[in-house]
N, C-alpha and C positions, 0 to 999 in steps of 0.2 A: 670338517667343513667341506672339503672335497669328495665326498659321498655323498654328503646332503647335495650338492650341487647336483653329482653326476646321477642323483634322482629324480631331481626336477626337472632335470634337462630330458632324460627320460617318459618322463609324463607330459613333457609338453605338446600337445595337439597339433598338426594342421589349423591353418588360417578358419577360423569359424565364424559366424554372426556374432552380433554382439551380445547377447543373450546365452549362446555358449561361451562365448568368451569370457563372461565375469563367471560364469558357475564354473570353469575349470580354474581359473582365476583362483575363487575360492578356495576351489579343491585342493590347491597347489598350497595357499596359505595356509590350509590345517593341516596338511602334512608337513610344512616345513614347522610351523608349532608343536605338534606332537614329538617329530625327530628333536626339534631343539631342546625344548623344557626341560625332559631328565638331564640332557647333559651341563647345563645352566643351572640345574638345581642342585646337582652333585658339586661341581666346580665351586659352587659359594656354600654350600654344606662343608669341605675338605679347606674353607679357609675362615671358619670360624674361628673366633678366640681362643674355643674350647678344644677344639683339633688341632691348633697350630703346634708342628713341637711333634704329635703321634706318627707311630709308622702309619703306613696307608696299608690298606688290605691289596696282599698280595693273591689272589685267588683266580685272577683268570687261565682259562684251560679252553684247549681245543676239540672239537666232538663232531664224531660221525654218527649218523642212526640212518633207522629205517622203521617208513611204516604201511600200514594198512587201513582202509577206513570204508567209509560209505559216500559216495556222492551225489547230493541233491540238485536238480537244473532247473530252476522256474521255468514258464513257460514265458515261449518270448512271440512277438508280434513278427513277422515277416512283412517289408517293407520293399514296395518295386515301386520304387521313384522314377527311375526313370524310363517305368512304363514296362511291357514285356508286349513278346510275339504270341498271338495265339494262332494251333494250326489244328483244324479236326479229322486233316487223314484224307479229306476229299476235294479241299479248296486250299489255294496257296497262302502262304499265313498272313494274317492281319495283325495290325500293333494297336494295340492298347492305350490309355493312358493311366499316369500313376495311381495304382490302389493299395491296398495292404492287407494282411491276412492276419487275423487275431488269433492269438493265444497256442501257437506251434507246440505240444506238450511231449516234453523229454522224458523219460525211463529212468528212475534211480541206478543207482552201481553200482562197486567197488571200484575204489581205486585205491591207487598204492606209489610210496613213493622212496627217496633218499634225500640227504642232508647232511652238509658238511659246513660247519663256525668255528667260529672263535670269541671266546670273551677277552677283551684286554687287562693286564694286569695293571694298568695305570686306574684305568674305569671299570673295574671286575661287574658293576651295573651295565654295562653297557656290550651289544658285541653287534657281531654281521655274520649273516649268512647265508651261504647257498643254497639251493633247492628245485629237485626238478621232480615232479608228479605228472603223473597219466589218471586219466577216467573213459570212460567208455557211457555215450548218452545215447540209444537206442530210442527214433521214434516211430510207432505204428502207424502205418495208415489212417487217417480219419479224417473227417470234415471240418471246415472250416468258416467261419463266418468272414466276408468280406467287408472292408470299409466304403464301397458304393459296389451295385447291380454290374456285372461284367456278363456280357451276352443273356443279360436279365436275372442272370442268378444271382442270389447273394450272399451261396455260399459253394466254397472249392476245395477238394480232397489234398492233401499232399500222398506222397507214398510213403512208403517202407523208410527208414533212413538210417544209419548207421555215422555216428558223431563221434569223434576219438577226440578229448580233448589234455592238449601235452604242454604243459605250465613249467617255466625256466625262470623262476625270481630269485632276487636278492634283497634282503632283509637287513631293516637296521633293528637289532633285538633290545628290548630291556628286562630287566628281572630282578626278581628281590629274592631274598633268601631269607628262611625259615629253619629255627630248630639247628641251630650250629654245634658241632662237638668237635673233639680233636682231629677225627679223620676226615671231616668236608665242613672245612671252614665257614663255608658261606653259607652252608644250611643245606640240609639234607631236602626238604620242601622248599621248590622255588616257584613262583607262577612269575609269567612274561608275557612276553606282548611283542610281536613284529610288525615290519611295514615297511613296502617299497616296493617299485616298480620290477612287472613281470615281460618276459616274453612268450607269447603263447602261440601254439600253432593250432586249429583246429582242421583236423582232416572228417571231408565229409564226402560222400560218393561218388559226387559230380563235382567237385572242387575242392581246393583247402584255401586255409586263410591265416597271413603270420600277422601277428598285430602287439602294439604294446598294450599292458594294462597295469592296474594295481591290484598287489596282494595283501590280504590282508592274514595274522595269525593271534589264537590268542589261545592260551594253554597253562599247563601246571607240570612241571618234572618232578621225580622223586628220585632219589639217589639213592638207592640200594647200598652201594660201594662206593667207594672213591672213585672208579671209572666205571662203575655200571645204572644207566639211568635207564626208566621206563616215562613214557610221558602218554597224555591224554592232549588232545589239540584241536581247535577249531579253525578253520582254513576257510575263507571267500576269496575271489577274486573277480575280476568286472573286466570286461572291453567295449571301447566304444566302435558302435559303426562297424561291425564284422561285413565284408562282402563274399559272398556264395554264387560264382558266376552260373548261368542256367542254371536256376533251379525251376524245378518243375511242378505245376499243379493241372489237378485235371478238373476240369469241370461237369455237370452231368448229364450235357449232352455226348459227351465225347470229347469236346472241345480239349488242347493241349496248351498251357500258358510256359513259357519258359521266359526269362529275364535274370536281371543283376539283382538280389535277394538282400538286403541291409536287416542286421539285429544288432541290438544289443546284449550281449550273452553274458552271461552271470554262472557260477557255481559255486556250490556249499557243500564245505566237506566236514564230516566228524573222524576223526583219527587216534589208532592207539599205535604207539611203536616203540621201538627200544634204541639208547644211544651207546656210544663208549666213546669216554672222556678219558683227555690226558694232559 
């Protein structure tokens, strides 16, 4: 229960309008449903009629891995709410008001990461874990379509960019096990499911930005050994409201826009890696 807590406490936002407010609201109640359910349905699963009296499955073990993958970054809006400077090199600069820039488009990856849990042997369904992953999101120069006409134009370049993005979560895990024999009780095939708030830093040329968010995972282990796993894994994760101080767009007369840059940043990862359990 004190997990679940120190999740929610986690994800909870800044003071927002009321319209954010009930959708994080939401958000908050389906994660506290998700986190609850298994353990609420194992707890009256373990006090059936039929159970009362059995031992309990003694099977939880603690595991380190590592992996490698690919990572996907939608393309996201750039958002200067509260306006930017523009300057063309021959006139002192003028300030704008709020516009936005559509469809910013990221570079696939690699990335790669490490991981360290534990399943409990009360709740062998049940564990937490750590996890820290890097990507690297590269984007090219290109044009841009604006959300209103800024010095007539109504569209603007960004540059070159170079995006590092470094994710620090903690995971409430669950899993089921498949195909049990004498040396891996719980099943040699297991597929799970993770969830819980992340700390992410994104480092970007002209600024970084530390923000919380939510992670998301969902995957299948196979156990080779008693202590050797291989798995396959799907990884997302979301921030809200990233802030990018100066960032900079050019427009093409020359004109230079720089401002406080707002996205919402998203990434999707595919992952294979290897663990050892104990």
């Amino acid at each position: 229960m004190v997990i679940l807590l120190l999740t929610l406490g986690f994800l909870m936002p800044a003071p927002t309008p009321v319209m954010a407010l009930n959708t994080n609201l939401a958000i908050g109640c389906t994660i506290l449903g998700l986190l609850a359910t298994p353990v609420i349905a194992y707890g009256v699963y373990e006090n059936l009629p039929s159970r009362r009296g059995k031992e309990r499955l003694l099977n939880g073990e603690f595991y380190a891995g590592g992996y490698l993958g690919v990572a996907f970054t939608p393309s996201q809006n750039l958002r200067y709410a509260d306006g930017f400077s523009l300057n063309n090199l021959t006139t002192p600069p003028t300030y704008g008001s709020p516009a936005t820039l559509f469809s910013n488009k990221f570079n696939n990856s690699l990335t790669g990461g490490v991981k360290l849990g534990y399943f409990t042997h009360t709740i062998p369904y049940l564990g937490i874990e750590v996890e820290s992953g890097v990507n690297n999101s590269y984007v090219n120069r290109r044009s841009l379509s604006t959300s209103r006409p800024i010095q007539g134009f109504s569209r603007a370049a960004v540059p070159n960019d170079f995006w590092v993005n470094w994710t620090t979560a903690l995971h409430i895990v669950g899993r089921y096990g498949f195909f049990p024999d004498k040396e891996v009780a719980f099943g040699r095939l297991q597929p799970y499911v993770g969830l819980g708030p992340a700390f992410i830093v994104l480092y970007e040329e002209v600024d970084s930005a530390k923000n919380f968010g939510i992670d998301l995972m969902a995957g299948v282990r196979y156990m080779f050994t008693k202590h050797i796993a291989a798995f396959v894994e799907y990884k997302y994760n979301h921030q809200w409201a990233v802030e990018i101080e100066d960032h900079p767009f050019y427009l093409p007369n020359g004109a230079v826009g720089r401002g406080l840059a707002t996205l919402d940043f998203d990434c999707h990862k595919v992952v294979m890696g290897l663990a050892y359990h104990w």
